[in-house]
C-alpha positions in Angstrom: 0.0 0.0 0.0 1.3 3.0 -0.6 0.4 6.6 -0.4 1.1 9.6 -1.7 0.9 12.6 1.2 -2.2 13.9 0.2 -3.6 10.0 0.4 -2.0 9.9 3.9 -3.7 13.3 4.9 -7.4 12.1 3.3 -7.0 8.9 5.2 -5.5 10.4 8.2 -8.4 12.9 8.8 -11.0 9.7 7.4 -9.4 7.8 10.9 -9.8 10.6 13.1 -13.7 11.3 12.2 -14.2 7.8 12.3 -12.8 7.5 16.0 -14.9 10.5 16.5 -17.7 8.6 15.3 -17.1 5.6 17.9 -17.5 4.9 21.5 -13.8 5.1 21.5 -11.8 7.5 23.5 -7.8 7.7 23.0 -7.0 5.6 25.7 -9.7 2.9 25.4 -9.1 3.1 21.4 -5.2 2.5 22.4 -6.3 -0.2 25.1 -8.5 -1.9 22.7 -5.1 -2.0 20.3 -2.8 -2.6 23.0 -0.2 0.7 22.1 -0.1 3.6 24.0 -2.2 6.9 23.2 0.6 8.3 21.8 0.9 5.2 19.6 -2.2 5.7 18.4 -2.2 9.2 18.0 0.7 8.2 15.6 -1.7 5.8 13.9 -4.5 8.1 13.3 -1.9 10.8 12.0 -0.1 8.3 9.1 3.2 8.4 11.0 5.0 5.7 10.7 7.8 6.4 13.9 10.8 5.2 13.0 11.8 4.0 16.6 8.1 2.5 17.5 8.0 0.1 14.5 12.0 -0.2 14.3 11.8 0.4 10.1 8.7 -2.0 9.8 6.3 -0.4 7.4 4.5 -3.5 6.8 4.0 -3.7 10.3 2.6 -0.1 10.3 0.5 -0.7 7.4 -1.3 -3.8 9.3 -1.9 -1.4 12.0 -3.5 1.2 10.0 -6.0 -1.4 9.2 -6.6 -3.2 12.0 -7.2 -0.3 13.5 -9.8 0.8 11.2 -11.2 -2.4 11.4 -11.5 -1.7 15.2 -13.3 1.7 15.0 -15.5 0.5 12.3 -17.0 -2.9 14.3 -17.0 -0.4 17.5 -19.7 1.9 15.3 -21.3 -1.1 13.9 -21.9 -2.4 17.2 -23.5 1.1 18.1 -26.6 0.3 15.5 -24.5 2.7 12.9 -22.9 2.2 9.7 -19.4 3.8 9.3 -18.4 5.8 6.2 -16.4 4.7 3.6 -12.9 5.1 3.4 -11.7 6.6 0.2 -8.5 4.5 0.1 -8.5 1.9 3.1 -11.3 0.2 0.7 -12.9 -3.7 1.6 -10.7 -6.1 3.8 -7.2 -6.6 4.3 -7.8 -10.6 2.7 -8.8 -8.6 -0.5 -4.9 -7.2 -0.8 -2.3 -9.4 -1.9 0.5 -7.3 0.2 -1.4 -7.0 3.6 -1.2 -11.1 4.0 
């Protein structure tokens, strides 16, 4: 997967409203993820730290969309339908480089 900034900045802002959206605060959002707030608030920004994920990208990337995927069942489970994503599109299974 890869972005170009402005991707990063559309889906950045996309992850933020969504979060917004759910029952999630910070801390339970990072709780629920197991990473710190600050982890998280790294996730929801698109920044991949170089010192959190030691170079991983990949790793990053998975994160990015399990995290989604987190948010979005937590609005589901609210009796809600979440928004579409304009580029974090269907399920990880459906992309050859997030298995």
């Amino acid at each position: 997967m890869s972005l170009n900034k402005e991707q990063r900045a559309v889906t950045s802002q996309e992850l933020k409203s969504h979060s917004e959206a759910s029952s999630f605060t910070l801390e339970s959002l990072a709780d629920k993820m197991k990473l710190t707030p600050a982890e998280i608030e790294a996730v929801l920004n698109m920044q991949a730290p170089n010192a959190l994920f030691r170079n991983r990208l990949n790793d990053f990337i998975h994160l990015i969309w399990d995290t989604r995927d987190a948010i979005n069942e937590n609005i589901r489970q609210r009796g809600q339908e979440p928004e579409t994503y304009t580029y974090l599109k269907g399920e990880k299974s459906d992309y050859w480089f997030l298995q």
